[in-house]
C-alpha positions in Angstrom: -2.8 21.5 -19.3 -6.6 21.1 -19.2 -6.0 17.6 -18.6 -4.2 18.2 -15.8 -6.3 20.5 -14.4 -9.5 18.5 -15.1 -7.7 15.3 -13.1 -6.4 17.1 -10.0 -9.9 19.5 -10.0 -12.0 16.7 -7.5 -8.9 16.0 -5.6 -8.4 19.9 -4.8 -12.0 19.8 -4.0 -11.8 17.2 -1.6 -8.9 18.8 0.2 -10.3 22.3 0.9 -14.2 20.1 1.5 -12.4 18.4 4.3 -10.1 21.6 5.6 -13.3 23.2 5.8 -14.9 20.3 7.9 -12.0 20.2 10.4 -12.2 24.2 10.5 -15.9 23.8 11.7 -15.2 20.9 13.8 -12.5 22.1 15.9 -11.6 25.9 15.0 -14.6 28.2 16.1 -16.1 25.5 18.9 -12.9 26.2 21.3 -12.9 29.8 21.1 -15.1 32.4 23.4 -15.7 36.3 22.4 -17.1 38.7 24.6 -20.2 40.4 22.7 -20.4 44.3 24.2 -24.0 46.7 24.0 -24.9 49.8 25.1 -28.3 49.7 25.0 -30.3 53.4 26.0 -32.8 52.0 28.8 -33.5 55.4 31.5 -34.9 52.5 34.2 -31.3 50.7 34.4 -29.0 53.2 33.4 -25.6 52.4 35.1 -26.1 48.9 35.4 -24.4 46.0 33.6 -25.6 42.7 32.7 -23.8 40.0 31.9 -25.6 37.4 29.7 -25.0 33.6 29.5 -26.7 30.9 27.5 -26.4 27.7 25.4 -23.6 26.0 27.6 -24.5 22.9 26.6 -21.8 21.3 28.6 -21.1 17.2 28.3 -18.4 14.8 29.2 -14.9 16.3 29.4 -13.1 16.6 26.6 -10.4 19.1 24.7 -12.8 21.4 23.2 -14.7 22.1 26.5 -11.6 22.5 28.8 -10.3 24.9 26.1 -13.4 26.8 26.3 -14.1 26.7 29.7 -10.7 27.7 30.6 -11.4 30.4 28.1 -14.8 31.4 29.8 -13.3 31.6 33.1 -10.2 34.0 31.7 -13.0 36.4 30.8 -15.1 36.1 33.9 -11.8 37.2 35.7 -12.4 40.6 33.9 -15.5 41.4 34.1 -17.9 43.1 37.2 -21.4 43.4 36.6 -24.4 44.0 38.6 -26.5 41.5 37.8 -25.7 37.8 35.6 -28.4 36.4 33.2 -28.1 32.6 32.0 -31.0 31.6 29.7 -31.0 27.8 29.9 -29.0 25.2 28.1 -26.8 24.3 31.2 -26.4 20.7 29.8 -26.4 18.7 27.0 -26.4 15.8 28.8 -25.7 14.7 32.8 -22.2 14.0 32.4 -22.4 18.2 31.5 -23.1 18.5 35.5 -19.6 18.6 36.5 -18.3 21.4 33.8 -21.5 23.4 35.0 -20.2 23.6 38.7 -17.0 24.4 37.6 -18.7 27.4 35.6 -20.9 28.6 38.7 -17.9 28.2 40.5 -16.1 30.9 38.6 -19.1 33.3 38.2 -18.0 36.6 39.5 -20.2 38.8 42.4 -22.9 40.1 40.4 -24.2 41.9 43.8 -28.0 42.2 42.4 -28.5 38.4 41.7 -27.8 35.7 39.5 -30.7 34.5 37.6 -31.7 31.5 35.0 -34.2 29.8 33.6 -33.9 25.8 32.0 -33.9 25.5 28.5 -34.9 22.1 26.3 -31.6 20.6 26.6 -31.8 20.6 30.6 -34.8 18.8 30.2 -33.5 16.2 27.6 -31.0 15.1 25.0 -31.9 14.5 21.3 -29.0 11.8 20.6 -28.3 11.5 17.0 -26.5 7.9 19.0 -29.4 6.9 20.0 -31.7 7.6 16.7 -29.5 5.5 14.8 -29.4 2.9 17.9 -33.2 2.7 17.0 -33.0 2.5 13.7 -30.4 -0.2 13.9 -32.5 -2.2 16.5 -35.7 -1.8 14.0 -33.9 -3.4 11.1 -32.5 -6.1 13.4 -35.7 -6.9 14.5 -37.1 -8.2 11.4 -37.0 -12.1 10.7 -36.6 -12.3 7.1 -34.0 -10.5 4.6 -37.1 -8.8 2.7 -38.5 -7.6 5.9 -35.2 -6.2 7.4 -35.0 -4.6 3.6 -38.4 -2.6 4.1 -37.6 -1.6 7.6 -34.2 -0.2 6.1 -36.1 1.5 3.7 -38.4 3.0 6.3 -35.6 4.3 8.9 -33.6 5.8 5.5 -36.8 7.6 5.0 -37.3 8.5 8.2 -33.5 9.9 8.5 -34.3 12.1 4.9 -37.3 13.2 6.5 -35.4 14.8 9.2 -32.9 16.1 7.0 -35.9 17.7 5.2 -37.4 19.2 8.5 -33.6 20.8 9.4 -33.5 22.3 5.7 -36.8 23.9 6.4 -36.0 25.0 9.9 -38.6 22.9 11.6 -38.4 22.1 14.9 -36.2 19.4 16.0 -37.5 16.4 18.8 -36.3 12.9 18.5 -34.3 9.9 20.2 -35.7 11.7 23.8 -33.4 11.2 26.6 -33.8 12.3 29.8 -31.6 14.8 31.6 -31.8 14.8 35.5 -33.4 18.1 36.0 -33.6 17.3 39.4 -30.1 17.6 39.9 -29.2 20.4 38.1 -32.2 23.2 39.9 -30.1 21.5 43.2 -27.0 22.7 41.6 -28.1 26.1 41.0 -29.5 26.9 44.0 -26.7 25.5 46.0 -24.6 28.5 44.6 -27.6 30.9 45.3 -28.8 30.9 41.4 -32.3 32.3 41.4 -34.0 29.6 39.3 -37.0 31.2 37.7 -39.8 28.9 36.4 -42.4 31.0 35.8 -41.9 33.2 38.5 -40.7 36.6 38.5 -39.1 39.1 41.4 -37.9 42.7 41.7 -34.3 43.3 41.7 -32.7 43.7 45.3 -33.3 47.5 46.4 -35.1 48.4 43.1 -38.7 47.8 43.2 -39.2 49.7 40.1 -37.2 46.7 38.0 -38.4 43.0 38.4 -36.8 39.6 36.5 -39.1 37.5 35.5 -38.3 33.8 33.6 -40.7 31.5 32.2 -40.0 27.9 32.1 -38.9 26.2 28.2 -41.6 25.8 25.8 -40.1 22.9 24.0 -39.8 20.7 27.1 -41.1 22.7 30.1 -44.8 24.3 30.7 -44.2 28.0 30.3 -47.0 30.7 31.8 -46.1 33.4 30.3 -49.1 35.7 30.9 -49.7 34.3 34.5 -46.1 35.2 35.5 -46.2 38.7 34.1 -49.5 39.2 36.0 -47.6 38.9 38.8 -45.5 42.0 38.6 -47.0 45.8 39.4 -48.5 47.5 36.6 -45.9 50.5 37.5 -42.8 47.7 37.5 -40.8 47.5 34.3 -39.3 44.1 33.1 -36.7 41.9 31.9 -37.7 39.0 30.5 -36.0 35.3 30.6 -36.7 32.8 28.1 -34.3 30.3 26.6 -36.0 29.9 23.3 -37.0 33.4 21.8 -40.5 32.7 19.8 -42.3 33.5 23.4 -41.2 37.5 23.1 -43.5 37.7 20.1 -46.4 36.6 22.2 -49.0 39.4 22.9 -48.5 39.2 26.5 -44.6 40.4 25.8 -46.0 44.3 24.8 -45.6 45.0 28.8 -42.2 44.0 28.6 -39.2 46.8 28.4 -36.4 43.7 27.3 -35.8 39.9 26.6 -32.9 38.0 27.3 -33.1 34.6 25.2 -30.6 31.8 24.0 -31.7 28.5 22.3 -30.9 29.2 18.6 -26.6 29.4 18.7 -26.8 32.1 16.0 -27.4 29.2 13.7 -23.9 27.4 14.5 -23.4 27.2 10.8 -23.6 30.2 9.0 -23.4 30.2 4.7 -22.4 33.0 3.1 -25.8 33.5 0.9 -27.9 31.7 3.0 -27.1 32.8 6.1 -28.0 30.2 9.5 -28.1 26.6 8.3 -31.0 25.9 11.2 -32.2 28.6 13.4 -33.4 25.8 15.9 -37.3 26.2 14.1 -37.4 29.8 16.0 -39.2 32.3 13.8 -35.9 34.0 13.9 -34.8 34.4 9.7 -31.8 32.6 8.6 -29.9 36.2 7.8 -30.4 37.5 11.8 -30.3 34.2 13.9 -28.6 36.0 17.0 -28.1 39.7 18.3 -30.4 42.3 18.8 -33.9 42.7 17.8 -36.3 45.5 18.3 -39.4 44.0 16.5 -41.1 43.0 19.9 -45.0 43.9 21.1 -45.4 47.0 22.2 -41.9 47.9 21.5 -39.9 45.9 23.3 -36.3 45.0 22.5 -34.9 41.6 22.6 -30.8 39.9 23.1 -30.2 36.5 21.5 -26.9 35.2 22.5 -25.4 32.7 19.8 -24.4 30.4 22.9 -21.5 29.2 24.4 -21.8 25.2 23.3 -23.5 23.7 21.0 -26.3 21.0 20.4 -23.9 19.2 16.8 -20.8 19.5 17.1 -20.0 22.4 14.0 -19.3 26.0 14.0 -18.9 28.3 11.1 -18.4 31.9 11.3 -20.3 31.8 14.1 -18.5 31.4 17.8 -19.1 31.0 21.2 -19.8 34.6 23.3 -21.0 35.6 26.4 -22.7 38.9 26.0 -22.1 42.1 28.0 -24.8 44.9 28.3 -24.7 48.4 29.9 -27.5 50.2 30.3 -27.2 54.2 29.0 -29.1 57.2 29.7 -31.5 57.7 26.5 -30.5 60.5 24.0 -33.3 62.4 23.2 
């Protein structure tokens, strides 16, 4: 009976290893949840802000129609006053198309539609195009020995990377250009208020002004110089796609963040928690959600995305977030 066991043991293991592979390829990544607050904020109370990040959208395929057709279901549903994206429109340019069709079913948000770019609109790190490099390196080299040490070298380059996602470090490599160009035209053809380090009250309230500071991975942010532009007397919702710029001193003035970039993690181990928190200072146990940690008390919402940068998810799906601002109760 041991026997038995023992010899059907790795074969088992193998099954449920590659059931749990598929699950993360293709069972989380086509879904889309609506997140809910109710967040006590006296300034705002009454209004509702939908949040959107981490679209990440590419060529066309089954996953993303499922999604989007998902995405735009929700939409149908939902009326708020004002609609925050944080970045992460693209993955890569072929994502262009899907992103119209996205701004296309945005519902009236009569105080404004607001964004800011995140890394990915800027650029693609192509796991396609590292190993196209690292094929090109070792095809370069005239003699067997040679293309043998340049081997070597890429392996170690690839375990080095490995290393640097274990340790949540920040990931940049195999750059390729997005056409950022095209994408700020898209936006602002369908009146999207593209904020790059800029910042402006909210249509008949004075007292409440947006402001969105440009990526800090691929983009020059300002963060203090765009704040100084608001009144003293103003409070402030802050956009940034990635979230380590709320914890800057110059955040204390701030009453709440909106930010994206980290996808909850993607993959998230029971134990361990987020596999990669995208080298945010966010910990592995609280990759996404709320935080009220900020300067000067400020509270923060990190979205867990609607796409993704690999192509895994693990107890951690897509959302678009929904937040109503309540009346304080003292």
């Amino acid at each position: 009976m041991i026997h038995r066991v023992t010899r059907w043991f790795p074969f088992c293991l193998g099954v449920a290893g590659a059931a749990l592979l598929a699950y993360a390829w293709g069972g989380e990544r086509p879904r889309m949840r609506l997140r809910t607050y109710r967040l006590p904020w006296a300034p705002g109370a009454g209004l509702k802000v939908l949040h959107l990040s981490d679209l990440h959208y590419s060529r066309d395929h089954w996953i993303q129609r499922q999604r989007l057709r998902k995405t735009r279901a929700l939409l149908r549903t939902l009326q708020p006053h004002i609609i925050l994206i944080t970045g992460d429109f693209l993955h890569d340019d072929a994502g262009l198309v899907a992103t119209e069709q996205l701004l296309q079913s945005l519902p009236r948000a009569p105080l404004g539609v607001y964004a800011v770019l995140g890394n990915h609109d800027y650029a693609v790190y192509s796991y396609r195009e590292l190993f196209r490099n690292m094929g090109e390196q070792v095809r370069a080299q005239t003699s067997f020995q040679r293309k043998l040490s340049a081997l070597g070298q890429e392996v170690g380059r690839l375990g080095r990377l490995a290393w640097d996602i274990y340790r949540n470090q920040r990931l940049r490599f195999a750059v390729v250009p997005n056409n950022t160009r095209e994408l700020r035209h898209l936006l602002t053809s369908y009146g999207v208020v593209l904020l790059e380090n800029q910042a402006r009250p909210l249509p008949g309230r004075p007292d409440i002004w947006i402001a969105g500071v440009d990526d800090w991975v691929e983009g020059q942010p300002q963060l203090e110089a765009t704040l100084a532009t608001v009144p003293p007397s103003a409070h402030v919702i802050l956009l940034t796609h990635h979230p380590d710029l709320a914890y800057a001193p110059a955040t204390a003035r701030v009453d709440l963040v909106f930010s994206g970039h980290t996808h909850g993690g993607q993959v998230v181990l029971p134990g361990l928690g987020a596999v990669h928190t995208q080298g945010t200072r966010l910990p592995r146990e609280h990759a996404a959600g709320y935080f009220d940690d900020l300067p000067g008390q400020g509270r923060m919402i990190v979205s867990c995305g609607m796409g993704e940068s690999t192509p895994f998810r693990f107890r951690c799906p897509p959302e678009m977030v929904m937040v109503e601002f309540v009346m304080p109760w003292f």
